[in-house]
TIRO-2110 file (N, C-alpha, C; in Angstrom, 1 decimal):
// TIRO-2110
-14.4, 26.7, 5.9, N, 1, A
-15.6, 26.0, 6.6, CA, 1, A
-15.7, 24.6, 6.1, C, 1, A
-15.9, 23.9, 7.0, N, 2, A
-16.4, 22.6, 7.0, CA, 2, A
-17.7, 21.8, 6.4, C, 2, A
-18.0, 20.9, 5.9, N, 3, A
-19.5, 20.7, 5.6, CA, 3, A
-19.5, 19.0, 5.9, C, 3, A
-20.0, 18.9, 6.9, N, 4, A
-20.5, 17.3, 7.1, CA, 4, A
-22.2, 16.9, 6.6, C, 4, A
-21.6, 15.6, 6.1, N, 5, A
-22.8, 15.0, 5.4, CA, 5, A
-23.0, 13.9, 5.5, C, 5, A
-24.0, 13.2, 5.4, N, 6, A
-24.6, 12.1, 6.1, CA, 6, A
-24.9, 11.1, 4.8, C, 6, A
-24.5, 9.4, 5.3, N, 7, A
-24.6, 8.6, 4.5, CA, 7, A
-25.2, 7.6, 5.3, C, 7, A
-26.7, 7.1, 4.8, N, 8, A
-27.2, 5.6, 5.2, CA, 8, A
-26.5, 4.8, 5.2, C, 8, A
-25.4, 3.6, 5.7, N, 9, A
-24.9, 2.6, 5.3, CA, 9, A
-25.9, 1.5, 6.0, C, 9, A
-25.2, 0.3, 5.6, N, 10, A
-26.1, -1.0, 6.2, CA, 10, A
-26.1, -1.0, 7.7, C, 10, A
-25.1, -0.2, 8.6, N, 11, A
-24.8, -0.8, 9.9, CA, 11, A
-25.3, 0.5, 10.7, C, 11, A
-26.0, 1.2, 9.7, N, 12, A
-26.1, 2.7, 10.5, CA, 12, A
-25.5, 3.6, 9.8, C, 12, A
-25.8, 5.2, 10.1, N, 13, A
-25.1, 6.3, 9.6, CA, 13, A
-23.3, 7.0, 10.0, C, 13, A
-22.9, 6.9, 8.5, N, 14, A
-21.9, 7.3, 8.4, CA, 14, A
-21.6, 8.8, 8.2, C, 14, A
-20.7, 9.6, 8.7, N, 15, A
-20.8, 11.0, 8.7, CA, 15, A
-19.1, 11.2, 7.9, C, 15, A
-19.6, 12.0, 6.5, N, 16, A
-18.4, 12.5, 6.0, CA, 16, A
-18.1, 13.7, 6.2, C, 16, A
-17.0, 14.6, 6.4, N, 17, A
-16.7, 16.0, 6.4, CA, 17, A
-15.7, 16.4, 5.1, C, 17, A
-16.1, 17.5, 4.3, N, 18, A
-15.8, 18.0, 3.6, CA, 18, A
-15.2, 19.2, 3.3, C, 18, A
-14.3, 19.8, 2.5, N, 19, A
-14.3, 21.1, 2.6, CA, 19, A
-14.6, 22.2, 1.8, C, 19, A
-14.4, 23.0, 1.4, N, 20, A
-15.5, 23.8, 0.5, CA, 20, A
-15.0, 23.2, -1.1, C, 20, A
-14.4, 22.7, -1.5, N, 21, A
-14.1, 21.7, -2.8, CA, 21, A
-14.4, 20.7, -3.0, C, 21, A
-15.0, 20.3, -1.7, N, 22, A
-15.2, 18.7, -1.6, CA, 22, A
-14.2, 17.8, -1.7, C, 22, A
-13.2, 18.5, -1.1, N, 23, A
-12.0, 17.6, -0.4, CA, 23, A
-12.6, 16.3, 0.6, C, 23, A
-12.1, 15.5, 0.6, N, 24, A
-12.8, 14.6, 1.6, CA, 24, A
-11.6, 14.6, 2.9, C, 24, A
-12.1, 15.3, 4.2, N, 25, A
-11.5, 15.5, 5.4, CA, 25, A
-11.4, 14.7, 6.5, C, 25, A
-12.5, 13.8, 6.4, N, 26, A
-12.6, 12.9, 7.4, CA, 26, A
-14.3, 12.5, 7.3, C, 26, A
-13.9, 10.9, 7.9, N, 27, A
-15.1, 10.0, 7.6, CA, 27, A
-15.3, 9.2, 8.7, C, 27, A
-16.6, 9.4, 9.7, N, 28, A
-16.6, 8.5, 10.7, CA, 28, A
-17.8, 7.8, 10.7, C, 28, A
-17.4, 6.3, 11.7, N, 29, A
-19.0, 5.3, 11.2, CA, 29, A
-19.6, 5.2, 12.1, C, 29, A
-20.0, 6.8, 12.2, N, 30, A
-21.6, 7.3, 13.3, CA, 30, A
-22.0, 8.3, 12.7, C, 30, A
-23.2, 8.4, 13.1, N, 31, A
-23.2, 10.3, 13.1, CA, 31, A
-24.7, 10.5, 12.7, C, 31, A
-24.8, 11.1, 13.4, N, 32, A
-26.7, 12.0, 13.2, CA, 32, A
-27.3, 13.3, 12.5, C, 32, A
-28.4, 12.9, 12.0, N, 33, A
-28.6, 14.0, 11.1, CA, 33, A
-28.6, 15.7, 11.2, C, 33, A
-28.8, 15.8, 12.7, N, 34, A
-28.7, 17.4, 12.9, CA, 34, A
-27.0, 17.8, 12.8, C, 34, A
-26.3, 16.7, 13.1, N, 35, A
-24.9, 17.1, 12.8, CA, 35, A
-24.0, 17.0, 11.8, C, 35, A
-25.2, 16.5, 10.6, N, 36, A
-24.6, 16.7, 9.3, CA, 36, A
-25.5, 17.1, 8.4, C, 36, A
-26.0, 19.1, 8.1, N, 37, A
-26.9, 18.9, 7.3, CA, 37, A
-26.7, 19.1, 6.3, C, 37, A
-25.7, 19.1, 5.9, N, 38, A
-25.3, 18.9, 4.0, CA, 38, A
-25.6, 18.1, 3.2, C, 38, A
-26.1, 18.5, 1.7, N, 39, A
-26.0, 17.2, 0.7, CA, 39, A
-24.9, 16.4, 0.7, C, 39, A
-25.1, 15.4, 0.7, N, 40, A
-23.4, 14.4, 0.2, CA, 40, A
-23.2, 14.5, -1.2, C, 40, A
-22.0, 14.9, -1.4, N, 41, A
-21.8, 15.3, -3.2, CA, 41, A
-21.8, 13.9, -3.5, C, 41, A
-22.4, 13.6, -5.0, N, 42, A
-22.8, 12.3, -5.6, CA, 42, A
-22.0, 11.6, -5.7, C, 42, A
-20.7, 12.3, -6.2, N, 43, A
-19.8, 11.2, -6.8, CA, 43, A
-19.4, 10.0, -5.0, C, 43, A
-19.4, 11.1, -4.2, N, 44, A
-19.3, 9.8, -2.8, CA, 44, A
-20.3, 9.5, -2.4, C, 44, A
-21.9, 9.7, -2.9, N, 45, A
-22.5, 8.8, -2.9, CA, 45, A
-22.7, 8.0, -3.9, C, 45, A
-21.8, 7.7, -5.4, N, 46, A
-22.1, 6.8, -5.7, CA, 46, A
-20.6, 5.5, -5.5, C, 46, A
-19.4, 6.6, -4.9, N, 47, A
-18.7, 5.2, -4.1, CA, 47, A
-19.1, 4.7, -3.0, C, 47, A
-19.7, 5.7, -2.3, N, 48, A
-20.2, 4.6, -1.4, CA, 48, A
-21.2, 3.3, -1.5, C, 48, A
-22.5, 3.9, -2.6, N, 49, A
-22.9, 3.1, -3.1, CA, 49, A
-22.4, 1.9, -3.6, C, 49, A
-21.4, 1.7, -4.2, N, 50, A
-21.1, 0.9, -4.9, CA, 50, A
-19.8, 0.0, -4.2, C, 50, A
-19.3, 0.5, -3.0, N, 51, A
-18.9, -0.4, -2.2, CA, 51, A
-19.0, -1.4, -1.3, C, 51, A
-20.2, -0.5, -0.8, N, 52, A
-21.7, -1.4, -0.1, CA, 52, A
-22.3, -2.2, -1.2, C, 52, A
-22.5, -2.3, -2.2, N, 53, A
-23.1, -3.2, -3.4, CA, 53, A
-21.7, -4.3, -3.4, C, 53, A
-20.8, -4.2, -3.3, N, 54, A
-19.6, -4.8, -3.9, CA, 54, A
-18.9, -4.7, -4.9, C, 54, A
-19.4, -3.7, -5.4, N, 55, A
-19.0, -3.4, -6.8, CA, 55, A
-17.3, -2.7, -6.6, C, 55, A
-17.3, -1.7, -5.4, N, 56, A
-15.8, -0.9, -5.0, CA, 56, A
-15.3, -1.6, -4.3, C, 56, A
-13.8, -2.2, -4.1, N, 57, A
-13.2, -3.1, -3.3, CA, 57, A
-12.7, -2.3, -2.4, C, 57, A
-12.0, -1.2, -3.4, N, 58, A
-10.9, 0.1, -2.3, CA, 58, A
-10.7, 1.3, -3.0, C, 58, A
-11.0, 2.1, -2.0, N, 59, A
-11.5, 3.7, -2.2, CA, 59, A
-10.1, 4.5, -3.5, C, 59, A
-8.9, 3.8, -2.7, N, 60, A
-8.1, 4.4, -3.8, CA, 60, A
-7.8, 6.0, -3.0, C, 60, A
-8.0, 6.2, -2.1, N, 61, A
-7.9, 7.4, -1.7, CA, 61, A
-7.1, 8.0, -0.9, C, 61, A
-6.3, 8.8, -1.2, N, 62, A
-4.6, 9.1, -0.6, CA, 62, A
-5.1, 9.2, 0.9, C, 62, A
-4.0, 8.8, 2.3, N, 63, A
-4.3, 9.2, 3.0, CA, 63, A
-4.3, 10.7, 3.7, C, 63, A
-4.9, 10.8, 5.2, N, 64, A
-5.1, 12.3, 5.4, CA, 64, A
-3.8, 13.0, 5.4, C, 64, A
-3.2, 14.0, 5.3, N, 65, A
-2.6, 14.7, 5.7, CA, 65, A
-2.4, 15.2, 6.8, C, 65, A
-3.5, 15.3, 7.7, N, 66, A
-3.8, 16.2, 9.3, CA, 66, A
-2.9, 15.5, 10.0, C, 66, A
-2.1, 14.1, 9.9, N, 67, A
-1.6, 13.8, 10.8, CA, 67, A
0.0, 13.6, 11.0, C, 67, A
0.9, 12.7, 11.8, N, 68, A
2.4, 13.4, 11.8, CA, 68, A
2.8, 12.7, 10.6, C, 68, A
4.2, 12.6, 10.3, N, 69, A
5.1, 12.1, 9.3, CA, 69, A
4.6, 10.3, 9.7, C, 69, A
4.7, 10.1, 10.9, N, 70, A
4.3, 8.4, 11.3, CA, 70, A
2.9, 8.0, 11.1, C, 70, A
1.9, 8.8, 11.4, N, 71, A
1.0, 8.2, 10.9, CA, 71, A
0.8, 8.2, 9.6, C, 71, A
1.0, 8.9, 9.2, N, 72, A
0.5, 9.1, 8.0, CA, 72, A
1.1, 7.6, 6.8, C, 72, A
2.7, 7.5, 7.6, N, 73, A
3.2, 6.2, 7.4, CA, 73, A
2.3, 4.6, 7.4, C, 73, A
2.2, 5.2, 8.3, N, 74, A
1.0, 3.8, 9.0, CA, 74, A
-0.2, 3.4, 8.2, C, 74, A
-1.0, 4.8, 8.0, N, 75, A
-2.3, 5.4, 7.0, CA, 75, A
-1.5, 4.5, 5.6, C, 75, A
-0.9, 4.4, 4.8, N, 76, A
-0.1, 4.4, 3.8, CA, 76, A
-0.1, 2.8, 3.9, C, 76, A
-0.1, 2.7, 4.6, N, 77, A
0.6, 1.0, 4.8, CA, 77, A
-0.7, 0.0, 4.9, C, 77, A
-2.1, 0.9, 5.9, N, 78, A
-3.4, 0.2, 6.0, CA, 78, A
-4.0, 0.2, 4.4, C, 78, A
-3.2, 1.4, 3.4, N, 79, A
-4.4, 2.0, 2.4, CA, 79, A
-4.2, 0.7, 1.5, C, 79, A
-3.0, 0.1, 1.5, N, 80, A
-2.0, -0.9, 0.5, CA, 80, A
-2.6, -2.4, 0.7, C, 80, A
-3.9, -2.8, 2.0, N, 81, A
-3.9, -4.0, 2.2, CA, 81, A
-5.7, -4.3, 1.2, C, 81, A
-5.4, -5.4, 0.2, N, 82, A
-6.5, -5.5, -0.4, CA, 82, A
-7.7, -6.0, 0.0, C, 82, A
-9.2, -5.2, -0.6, N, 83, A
-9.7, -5.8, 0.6, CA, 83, A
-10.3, -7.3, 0.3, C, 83, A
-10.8, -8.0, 1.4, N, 84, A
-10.6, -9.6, 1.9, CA, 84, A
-10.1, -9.8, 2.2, C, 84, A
-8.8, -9.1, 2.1, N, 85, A
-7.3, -9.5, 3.3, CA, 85, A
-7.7, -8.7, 4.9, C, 85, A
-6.6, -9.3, 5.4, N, 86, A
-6.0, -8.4, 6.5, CA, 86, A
-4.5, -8.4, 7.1, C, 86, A
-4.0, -7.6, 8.1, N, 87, A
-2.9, -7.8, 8.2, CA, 87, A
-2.8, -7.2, 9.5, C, 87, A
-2.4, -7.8, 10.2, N, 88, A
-2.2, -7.8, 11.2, CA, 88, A
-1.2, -6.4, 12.1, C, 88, A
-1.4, -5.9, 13.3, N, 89, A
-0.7, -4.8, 13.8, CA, 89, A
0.8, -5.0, 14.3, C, 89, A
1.2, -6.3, 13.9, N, 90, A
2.4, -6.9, 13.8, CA, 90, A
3.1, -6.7, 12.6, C, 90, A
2.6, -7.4, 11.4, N, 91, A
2.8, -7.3, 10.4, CA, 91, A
3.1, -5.8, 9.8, C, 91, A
2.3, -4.9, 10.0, N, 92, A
2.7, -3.4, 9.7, CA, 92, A
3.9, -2.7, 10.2, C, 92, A
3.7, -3.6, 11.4, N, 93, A
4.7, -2.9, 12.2, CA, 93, A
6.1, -3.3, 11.5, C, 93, A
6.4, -4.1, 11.1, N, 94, A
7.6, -4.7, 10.3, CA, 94, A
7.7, -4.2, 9.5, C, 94, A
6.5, -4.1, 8.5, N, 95, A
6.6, -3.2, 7.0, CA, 95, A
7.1, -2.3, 7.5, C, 95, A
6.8, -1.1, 8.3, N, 96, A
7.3, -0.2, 8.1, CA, 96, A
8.3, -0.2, 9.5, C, 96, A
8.7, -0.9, 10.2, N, 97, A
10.0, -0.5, 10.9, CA, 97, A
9.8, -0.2, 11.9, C, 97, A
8.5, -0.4, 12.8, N, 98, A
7.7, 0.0, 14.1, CA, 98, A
7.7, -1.4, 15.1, C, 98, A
6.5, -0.8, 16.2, N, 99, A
6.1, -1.8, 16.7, CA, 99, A
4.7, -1.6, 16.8, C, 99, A
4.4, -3.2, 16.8, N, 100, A
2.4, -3.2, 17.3, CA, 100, A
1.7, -2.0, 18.2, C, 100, A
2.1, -2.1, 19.2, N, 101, A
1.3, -0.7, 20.1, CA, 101, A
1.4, 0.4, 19.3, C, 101, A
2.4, 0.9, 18.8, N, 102, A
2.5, 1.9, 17.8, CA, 102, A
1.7, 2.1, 16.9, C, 102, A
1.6, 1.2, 15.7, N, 103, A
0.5, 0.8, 14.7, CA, 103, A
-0.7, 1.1, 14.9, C, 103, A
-0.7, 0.1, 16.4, N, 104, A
-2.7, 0.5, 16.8, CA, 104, A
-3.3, 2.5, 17.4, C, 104, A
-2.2, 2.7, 18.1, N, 105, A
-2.1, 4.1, 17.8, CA, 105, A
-2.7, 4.8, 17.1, C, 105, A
-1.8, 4.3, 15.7, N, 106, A
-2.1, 5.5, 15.0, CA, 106, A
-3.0, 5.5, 14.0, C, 106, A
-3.5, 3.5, 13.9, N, 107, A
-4.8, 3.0, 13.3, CA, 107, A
-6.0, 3.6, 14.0, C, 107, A
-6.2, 4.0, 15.7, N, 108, A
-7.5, 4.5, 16.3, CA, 108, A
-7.1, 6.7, 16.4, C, 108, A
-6.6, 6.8, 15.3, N, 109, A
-6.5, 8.3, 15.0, CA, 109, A
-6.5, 8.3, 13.7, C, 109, A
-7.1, 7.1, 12.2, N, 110, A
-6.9, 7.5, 11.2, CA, 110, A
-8.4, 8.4, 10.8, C, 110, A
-8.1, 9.4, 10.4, N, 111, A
-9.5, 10.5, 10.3, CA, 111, A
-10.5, 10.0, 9.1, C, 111, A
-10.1, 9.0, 8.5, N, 112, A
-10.8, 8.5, 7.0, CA, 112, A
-10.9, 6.6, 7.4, C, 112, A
-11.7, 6.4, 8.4, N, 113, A
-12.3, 5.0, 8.5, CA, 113, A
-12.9, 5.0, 7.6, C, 113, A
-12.6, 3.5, 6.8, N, 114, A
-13.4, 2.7, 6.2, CA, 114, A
-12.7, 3.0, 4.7, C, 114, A
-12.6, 4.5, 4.4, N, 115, A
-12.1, 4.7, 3.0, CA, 115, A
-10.4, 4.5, 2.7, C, 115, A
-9.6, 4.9, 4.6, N, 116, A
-8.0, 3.8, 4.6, CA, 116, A
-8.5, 3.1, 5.6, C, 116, A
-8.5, 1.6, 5.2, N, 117, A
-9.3, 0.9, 5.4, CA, 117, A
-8.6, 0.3, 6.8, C, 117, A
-8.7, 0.9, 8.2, N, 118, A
-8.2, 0.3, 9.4, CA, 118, A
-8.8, -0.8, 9.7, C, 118, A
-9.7, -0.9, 9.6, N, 119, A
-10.9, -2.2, 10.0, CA, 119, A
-10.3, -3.7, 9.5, C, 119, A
-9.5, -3.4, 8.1, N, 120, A
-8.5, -4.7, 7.9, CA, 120, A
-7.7, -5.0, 8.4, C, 120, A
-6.5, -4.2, 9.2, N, 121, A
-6.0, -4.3, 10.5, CA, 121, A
-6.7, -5.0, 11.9, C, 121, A
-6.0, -6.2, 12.5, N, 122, A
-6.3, -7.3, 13.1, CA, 122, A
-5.3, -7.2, 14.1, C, 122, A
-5.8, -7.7, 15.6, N, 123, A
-4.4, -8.1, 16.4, CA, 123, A
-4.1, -9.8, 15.9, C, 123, A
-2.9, -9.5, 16.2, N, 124, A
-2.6, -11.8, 15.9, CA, 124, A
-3.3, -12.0, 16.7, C, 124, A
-4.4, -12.2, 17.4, N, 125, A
-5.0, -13.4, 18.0, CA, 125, A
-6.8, -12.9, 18.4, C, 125, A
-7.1, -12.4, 16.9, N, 126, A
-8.1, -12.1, 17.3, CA, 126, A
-8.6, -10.7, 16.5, C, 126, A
-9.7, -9.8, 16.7, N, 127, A
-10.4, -8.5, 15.8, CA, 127, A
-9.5, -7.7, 16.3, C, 127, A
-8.9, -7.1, 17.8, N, 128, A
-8.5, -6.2, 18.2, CA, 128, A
-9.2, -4.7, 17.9, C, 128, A
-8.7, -3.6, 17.9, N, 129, A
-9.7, -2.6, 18.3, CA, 129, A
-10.3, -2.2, 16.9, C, 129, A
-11.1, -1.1, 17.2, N, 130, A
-11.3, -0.1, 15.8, CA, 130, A
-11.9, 1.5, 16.4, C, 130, A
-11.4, 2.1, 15.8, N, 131, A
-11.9, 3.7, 15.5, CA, 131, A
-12.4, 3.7, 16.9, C, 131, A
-11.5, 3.9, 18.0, N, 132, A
-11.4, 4.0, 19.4, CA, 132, A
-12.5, 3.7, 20.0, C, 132, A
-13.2, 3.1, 19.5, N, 133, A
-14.5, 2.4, 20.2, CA, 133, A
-15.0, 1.3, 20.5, C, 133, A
-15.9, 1.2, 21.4, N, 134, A
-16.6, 0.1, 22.1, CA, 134, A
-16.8, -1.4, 21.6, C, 134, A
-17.8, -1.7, 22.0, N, 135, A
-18.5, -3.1, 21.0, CA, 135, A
-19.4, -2.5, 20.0, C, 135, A
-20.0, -1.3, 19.9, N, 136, A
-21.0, -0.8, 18.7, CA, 136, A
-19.8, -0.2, 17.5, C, 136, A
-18.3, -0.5, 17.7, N, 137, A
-17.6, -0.1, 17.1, CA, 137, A
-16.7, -1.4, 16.4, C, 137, A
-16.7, -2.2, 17.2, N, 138, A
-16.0, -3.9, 16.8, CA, 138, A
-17.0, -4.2, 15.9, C, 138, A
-18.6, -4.1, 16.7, N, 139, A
-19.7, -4.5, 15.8, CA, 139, A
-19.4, -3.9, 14.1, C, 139, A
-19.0, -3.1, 14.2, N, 140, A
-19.0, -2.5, 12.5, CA, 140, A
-17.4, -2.4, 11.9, C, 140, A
-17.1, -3.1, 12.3, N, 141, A
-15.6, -4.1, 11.9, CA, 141, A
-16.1, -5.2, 11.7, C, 141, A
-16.7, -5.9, 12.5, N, 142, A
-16.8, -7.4, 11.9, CA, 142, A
-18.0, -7.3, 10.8, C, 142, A
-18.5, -6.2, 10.6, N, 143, A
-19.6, -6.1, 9.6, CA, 143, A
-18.5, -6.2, 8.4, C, 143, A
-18.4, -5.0, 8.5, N, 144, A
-17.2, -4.8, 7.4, CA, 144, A
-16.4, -5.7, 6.5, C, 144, A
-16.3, -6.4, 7.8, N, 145, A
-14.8, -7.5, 7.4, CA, 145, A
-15.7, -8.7, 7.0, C, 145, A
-16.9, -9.0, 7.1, N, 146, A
-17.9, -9.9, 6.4, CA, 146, A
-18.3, -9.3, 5.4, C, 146, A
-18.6, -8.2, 5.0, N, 147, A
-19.3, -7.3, 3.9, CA, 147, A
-17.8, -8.0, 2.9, C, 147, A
-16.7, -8.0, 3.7, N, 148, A
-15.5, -8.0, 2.7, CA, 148, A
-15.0, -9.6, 2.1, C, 148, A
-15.6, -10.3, 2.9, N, 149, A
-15.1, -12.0, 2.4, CA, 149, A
-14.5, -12.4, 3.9, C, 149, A
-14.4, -11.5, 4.8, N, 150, A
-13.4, -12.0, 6.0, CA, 150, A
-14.2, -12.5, 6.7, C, 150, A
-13.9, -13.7, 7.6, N, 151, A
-14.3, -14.0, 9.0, CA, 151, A
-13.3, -14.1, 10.0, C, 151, A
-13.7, -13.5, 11.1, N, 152, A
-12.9, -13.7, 12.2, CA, 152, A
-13.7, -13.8, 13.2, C, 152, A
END
């Protein structure tokens, strides 16, 4: 069984899923309170706390498993970019031996936004996407990426 739980962030609520150990399974930056009625176990409320303060730069947190041998590659490659930086969907793609369209792929299926930090991921000439969504989704990238030292 699954347990999602709900965290206030600055830009709106963030919805974590957990599993009966408090595995961390996946993390998205929406989510409403009838759809997460769990406590949030402390210890990720006090990294999240303390990321949103500035105190945590980067989660440090292996990426997911759920996904193929390539993403997970990809996952691996976004977890490695420090944050204030960014790096572009080009740039990864070279690190690891791909191409751009590829990269963005498998950046708008990583199940742990914000904790592998996709949102540092940039197209060359501009924000380019995030976590398959709209402008209320770019909106909390460029939050992010200001919370982080970045402007773009």
């Amino acid at each position: 069984m699954n347990y999602p739980c709900l965290y206030a962030a600055p830009f709106g609520n963030i919805t974590l899923v957990f599993d009966h150990q408090h595995n961390l399974l996946e993390l998205h930056l929406s989510g409403k309170p009838e759809y997460a009625p769990y406590p949030l176990p402390e210890a990720w409320r006090h990294k999240l706390d303390d990321y949103f303060a500035g105190r945590l730069k980067n989660f440090g947190h292996p990426v997911s498993k759920q996904g193929t041998a390539y993403q997970q590659k990809v996952w691996q490659a976004i977890a490695e970019i420090p944050a204030g930086q960014v790096a572009t969907y080009q740039d990864l793609a070279r690190k690891i031996g791909s191409h751009p369209r590829a990269v963005g792929g498998a950046c708008g299926k990583n199940p742990l936004a914000l904790v592998v930090p996709c949102h540092r991921v940039v197209a060359k000439h501009g924000l380019g996407g995030f976590s398959g969504g709209g402008s209320e989704a770019l909106n909390i990238k460029r939050w992010l990426l200001k919370h982080e030292g970045v402007e773009i």
